[in-house]
Every structure is written in C-alpha cells, then in structure tokens.
N, C-alpha and C positions, 0 to 999 in steps of 0.2 A: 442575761437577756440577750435575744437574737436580733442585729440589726439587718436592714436591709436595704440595700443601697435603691431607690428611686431613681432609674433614667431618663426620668422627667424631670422633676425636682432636683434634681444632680443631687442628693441629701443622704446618707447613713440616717434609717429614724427604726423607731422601734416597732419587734413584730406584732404587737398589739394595732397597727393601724393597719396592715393588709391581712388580705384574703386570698387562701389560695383557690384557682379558679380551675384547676386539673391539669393536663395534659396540655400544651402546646403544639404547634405546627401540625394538626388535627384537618385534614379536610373535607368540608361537608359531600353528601353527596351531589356530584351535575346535574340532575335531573329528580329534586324533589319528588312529581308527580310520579315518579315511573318507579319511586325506589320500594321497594316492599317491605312489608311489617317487617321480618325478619334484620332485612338491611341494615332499619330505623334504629332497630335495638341494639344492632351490633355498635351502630353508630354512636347511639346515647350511651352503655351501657359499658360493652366488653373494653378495658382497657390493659393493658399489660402493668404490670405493677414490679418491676422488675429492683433487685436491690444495686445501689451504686447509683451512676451518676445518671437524670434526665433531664427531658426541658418540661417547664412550666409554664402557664399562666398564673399571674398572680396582679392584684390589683390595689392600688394604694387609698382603700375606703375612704379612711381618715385623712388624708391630705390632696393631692390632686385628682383622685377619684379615677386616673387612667387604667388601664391593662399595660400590662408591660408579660415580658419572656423572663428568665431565669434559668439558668444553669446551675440543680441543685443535687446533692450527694445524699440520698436518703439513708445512707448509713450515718455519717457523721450530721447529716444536716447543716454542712457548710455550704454557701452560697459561690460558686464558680466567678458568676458573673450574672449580670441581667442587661440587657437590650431593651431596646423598646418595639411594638408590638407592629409588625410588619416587616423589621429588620431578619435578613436571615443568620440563621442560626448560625455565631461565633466559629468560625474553623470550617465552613461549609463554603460552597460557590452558589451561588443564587441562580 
C-alpha cells in the first residue's frame, strides 16, 4: 500500500483516503471575459503528461479534506515530497 504524507495533518495515511486533483502550479487565465473558447480548452483540457518527476494537486478526502502540492515520480510512483497549497514549489524562489 502507498502512503502519503499529509502537510496538514503532519500524518503518513493511506492512499485510499486522497484524490488526486492534476497538475499543480496551473494558472488560471487574467481576464476570464476576454479569454476565448479555444484558450478555455487549452486551459481545462491540454496538459502535458510527461514521464518522471511533476508536481501535483492532491487532496486528503478522507481526513482533512485540504489540497495540498506533491512532488511525484510517475514512473516509480514515489512521492518526493508534498507542501501545502500555496507554498512554492520545493527547490524554486517564490
């Protein structure tokens, strides 16, 4: 079973209680109104899926119900690290 550390609940629990919620550090676009169908889809839809390591959202359902980030390795499926949701990304300057 895969754990996964909670930086809310400071906790290792099991991956039966989160969800993962995509791609991290995503920004919407500035100007809703003005953005075009095309934009919109690019935005919802097109993401890179690249193998190795990304960041994520992921969200703890079953326990404190927050979002939080994650630093995960889609090959191994080892978890780097996870922060909590606003913090920037481990290893970056904000």
């Amino acid at each position: 079973m895969l754990l996964i550390h909670c930086p809310y609940c400071d906790s290792n629990r099991p991956e039966t209680e989160f969800r993962n919620a995509g791609a991290a550090h995503i920004l919407r676009p500035s100007d809703p109104a003005t953005t075009s169908d095309a934009e919109w889809a690019e935005f919802l839809y097109l993401r890179e899926n690249p193998k190795g390591t990304i960041a994520e959202r992921w969200r703890h359902v079953h326990g404190c119900g927050r979002f939080f980030n994650a630093i995960r390795d889609t090959v191994s499926d080892d978890f780097a690290v996870t922060y909590r949701a606003g913090e920037p990304r481990p290893g970056t300057t904000p």
